[in-house]
N, C-alpha and C positions, 0 to 999 in steps of 0.2 A: 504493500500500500504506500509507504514511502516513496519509493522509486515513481510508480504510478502517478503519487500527485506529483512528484515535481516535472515529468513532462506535461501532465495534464495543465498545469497551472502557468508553465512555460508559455504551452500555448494558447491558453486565456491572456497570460499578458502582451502578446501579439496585438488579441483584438479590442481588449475592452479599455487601453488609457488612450486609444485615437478614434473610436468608434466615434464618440459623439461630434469630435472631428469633423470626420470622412461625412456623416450625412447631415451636418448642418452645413458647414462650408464649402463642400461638396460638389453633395448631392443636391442642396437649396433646401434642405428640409427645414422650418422653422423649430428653435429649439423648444416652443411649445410643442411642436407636433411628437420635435423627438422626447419630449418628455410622457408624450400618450403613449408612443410606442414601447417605452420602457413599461409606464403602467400596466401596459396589454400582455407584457411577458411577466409583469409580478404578477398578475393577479391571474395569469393562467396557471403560472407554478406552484401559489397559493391550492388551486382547483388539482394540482398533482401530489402537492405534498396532501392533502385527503385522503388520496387514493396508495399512493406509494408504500407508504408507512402499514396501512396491514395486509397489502400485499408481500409486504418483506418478513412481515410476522408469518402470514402462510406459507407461504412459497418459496424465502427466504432471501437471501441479501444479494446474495451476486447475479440472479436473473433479473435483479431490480437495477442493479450495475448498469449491466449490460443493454439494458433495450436506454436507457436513461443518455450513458454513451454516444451509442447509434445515433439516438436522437439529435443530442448535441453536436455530431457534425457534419449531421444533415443540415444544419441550420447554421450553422456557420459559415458552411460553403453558401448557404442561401444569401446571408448577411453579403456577401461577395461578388454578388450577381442582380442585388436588387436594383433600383433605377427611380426611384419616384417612393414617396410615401407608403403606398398603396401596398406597394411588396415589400418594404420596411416592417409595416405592420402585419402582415399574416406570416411573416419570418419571426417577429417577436414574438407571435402567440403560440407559435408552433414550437418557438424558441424555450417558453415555457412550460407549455406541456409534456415535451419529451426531453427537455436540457437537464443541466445540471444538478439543480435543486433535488431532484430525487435521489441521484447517484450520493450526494452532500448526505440525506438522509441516511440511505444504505450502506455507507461508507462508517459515519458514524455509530450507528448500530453494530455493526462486523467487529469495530475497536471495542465497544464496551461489552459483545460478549465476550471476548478471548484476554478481557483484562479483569484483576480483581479492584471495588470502587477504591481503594486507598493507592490506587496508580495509575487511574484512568487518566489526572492531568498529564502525566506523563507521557502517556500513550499518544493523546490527544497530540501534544506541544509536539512528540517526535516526529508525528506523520505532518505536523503543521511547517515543521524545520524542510522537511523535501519539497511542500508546496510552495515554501518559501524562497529555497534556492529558483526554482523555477519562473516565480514571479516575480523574483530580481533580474533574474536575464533576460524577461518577455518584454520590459517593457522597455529593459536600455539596448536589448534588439530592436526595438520598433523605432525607439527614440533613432538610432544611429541609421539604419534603414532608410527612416525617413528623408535625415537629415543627405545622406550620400544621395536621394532620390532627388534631390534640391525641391521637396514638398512636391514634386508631380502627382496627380490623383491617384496614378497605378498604383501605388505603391500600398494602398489601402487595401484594395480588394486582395492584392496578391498576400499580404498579410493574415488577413480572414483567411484567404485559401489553406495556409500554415496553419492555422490553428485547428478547422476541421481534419490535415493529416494526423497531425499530432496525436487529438481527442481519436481518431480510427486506430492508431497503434496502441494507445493504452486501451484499449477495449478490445482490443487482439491479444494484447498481453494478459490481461483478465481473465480471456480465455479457458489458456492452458495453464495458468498457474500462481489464480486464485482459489481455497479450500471454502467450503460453503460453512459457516459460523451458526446456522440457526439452534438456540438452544433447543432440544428435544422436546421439556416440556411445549413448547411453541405447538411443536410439529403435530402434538396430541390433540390438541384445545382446540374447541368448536369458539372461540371467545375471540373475536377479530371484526373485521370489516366495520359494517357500520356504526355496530354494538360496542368495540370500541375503542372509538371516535368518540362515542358519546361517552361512554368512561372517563374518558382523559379530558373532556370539558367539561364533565360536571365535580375532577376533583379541580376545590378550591385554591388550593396551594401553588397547584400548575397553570393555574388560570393568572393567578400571580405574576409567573415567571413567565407567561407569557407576553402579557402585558407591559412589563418591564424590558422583554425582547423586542416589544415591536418599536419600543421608544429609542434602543440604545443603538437598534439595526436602523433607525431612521437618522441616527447621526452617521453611521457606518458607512450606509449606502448611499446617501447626499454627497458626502464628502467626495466619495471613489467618482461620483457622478458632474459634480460640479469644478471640482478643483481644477482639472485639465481643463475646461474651455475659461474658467475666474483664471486662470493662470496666463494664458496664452492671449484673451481677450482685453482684460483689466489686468494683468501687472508686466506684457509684453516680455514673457519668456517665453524664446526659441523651445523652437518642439525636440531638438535634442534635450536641452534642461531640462522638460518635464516629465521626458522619459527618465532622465537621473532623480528627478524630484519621488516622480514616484516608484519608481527602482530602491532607491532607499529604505522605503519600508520595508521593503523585502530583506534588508541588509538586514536591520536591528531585528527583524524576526529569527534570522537562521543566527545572528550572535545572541540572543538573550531569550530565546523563546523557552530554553529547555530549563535552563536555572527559574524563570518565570514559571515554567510548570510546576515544577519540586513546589516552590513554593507554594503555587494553590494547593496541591497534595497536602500542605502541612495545615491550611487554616481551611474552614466553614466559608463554601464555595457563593455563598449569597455574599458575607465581608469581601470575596476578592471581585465580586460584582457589584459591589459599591463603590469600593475603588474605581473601578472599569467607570463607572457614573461620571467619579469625579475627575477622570481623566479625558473623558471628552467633553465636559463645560471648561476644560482650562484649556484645549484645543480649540474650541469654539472662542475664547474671550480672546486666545491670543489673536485670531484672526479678524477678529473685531478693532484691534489694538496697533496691526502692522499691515502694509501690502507688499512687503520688500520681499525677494526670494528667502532670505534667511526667515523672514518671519513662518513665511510659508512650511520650512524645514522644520521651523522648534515645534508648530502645530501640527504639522503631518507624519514628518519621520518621528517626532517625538511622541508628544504627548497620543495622539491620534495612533500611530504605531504599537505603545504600549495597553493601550485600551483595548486594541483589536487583539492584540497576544492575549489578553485575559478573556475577553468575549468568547471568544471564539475556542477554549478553554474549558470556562467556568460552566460557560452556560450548557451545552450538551452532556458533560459532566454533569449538572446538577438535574438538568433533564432523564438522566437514565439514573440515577438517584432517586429521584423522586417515581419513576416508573414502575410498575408491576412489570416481572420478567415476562410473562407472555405477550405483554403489550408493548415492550421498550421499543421494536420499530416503527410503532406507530405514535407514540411522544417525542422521541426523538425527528419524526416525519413533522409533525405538527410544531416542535419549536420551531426546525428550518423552514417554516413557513410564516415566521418573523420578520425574516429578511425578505421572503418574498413579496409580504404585503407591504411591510417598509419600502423596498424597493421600488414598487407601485407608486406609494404616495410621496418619499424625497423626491421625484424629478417632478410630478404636478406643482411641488413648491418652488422650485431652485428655477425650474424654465423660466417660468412668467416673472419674477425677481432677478435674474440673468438678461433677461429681455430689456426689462424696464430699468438697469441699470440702479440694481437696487441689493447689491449684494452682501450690504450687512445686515438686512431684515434675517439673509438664511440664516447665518450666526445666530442672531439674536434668538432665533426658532429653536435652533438648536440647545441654545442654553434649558429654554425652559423644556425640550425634551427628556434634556439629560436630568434635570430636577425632577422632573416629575418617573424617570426611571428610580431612581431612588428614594421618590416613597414608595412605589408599588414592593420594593424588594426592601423596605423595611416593614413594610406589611406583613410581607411572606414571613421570614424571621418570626414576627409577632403571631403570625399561626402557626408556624411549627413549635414555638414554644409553648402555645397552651396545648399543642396536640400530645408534646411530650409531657405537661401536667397532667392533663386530665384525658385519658384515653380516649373517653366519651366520646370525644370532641370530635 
């Protein structure tokens, strides 16, 4: 799985720090529009991660891989050959119905069967360390790529074209030699698909950490969305620099991700999720605060860096924590669908505030995000303590 994410992630970062790029300045897409079309792929992913999750309980993990795969680079190469809005957007949808998001599910799942919970950060942080190597060199490939292209358009599509090869070899390598992870009890139980779904939103604790996931995923995915065009547009950094800009976070992942693991392994994964809180309202203020490249670096490679090492961590860790073992692919399915619907809703805000030349509103959005991620997850805290008083509960 290591190995696997880091070309997988290599070749996402191919496409997705020029993507908005390529079809706004382009293709003439307005970046409201591209901001629907990103919608159109959260919120079909959202509509995958439903289903994903207790098909990976039934059926198990790596057929959920594998079509999830296929799907995503069919659509990439799609992303490569569209021409106008119109195929923009039934690329995104298809984008998320058969992309990523599930594979992210079932991928996760696979980790926390074959780990015990007092080493899952660990687990998590190691396979994050190879996706990380990978999304340090995708995007200061794309950045250098471009730049030796002298910005001509080809250089976009032929890029996309790279990243669906990529996405078809690690799903060929999945193949032959990935081991299927599904715990037995799973295999036995008639307790899945719809029934629960409904499980897992009607427990109150997860409804929580869910709610707290779609706030921290909606600084997450803003950022990954808006910075490159806020950067190129409003602070006139070259497109090699923003490929180093956001290359960088890949750097402080693969040096500090794994010591950052240990560490959540040591404390109560909700405190290293408040952390995570507080380190994306001090990414948000610094960019409130500076528009210089350096500013840009202290709030993305840093602060914003260190927050997504713990997110991205904590959270699915504390997600299969909280899970019943027959259901953990489908909780697990339903957090990664935080990001989904985050994803959907950061670009509806960031376009029309990018458009209108209005881009310390996102900031400001952002802050009270992150606040408000932090009472939900002092919420959670506050019911799992009476749950551990009073059994009742």
């Amino acid at each position: 799985m290591l190995w696997a994410m880091l070309v997988f992630r290599f070749g996402q970062g191919l496409y997705y720090p020029f993507s908005v790029i390529y079809f706004h300045n382009v293709l003439g897409i307005s970046l409201s529009l591209v901001g629907v079309g990103l919608a159109a792929l959260a919120a079909s992913s959202v509509v995958a991660g439903f289903v994903s999750g207790p098909l990976a309980d039934r059926y198990g993990r790596k057929p959920v891989m594998l079509v999830s795969l296929s799907g995503a680079a069919l659509t990439f190469l799609g992303f490569s050959i569209v021409e106008g809005f119109i195929g923009y957007l039934a690329v995104s949808v298809a984008a998320g119905l058969f992309g990523s998001s599930s594979f992210d599910a079932a991928r996760n799942a696979m980790i926390a069967d074959v780990t015990e919970p007092g080493a899952r950060g660990r687990a998590y942080g190691l396979v994050r360390v190879g996706g990380n190597v990978g999304w340090a060199l995708g995007p200061m490939t794309a950045g250098l790529a471009s730049a030796a292209a002298g910005g001509e358009a080809w250089i976009y599509p032929a890029l996309f074209t790279g990243t669906a090869a990529l996405t078809t070899l690690v799903m060929l390598s999945l193949v032959f030699l990935a081991r299927e992870s599904l715990p037995t009890i799973t295999k036995s139980s008639d307790f899945g698909g719809t029934s629960g779904v409904r499980a897992a939103l009607s427990d109150k604790a997860f409804l929580f950490l869910l709610g707290a996931g779609v706030l921290m995923y909606f600084v997450f995915t803003q950022d990954w969305q808006a910075l490159p065009i806020y950067a190129k547009n409003f602070v006139d950094v070259p497109d090699g620099r923003i490929g180093f800009l956001l290359g960088a976070n890949g750097l402080v992942v693969i040096a500090l991700q794994l010591p950052v693991s240990a560490l959540i392994d040591r404390i109560p994964k909700i405190s290293a999720l408040l952390l995570c809180a507080g380190l994306f309202a001090a990414s948000s203020a610094t960019l409130l605060m500076t528009d210089s490249l350096i500013g840009l670096l202290l709030a993305f490679a840093g602060f914003f860096t260190l927050a997504e090492m713990i997110l991205e961590v904590a959270g699915p860790a504390l997600a299969a924590e909280l899970a019943p073992v027959k259901l953990r692919g489908t909780y697990l399915s339903l957090f990664g669908t935080c990001f989904g619907f985050s994803y959907g809703i950061s670009p509806l805000v960031a376009g029309p505030l990018l458009q209108a030349e209005l881009p310390d509103l996102i900031w400001m959005i952002q802050l009270l995000a992150s606040s408000g991620a932090a009472a939900g997850l002092l919420a959670l805290a506050r019911l799992r303590r009476r749950r551990r008083n009073s059994p009742e509960v």
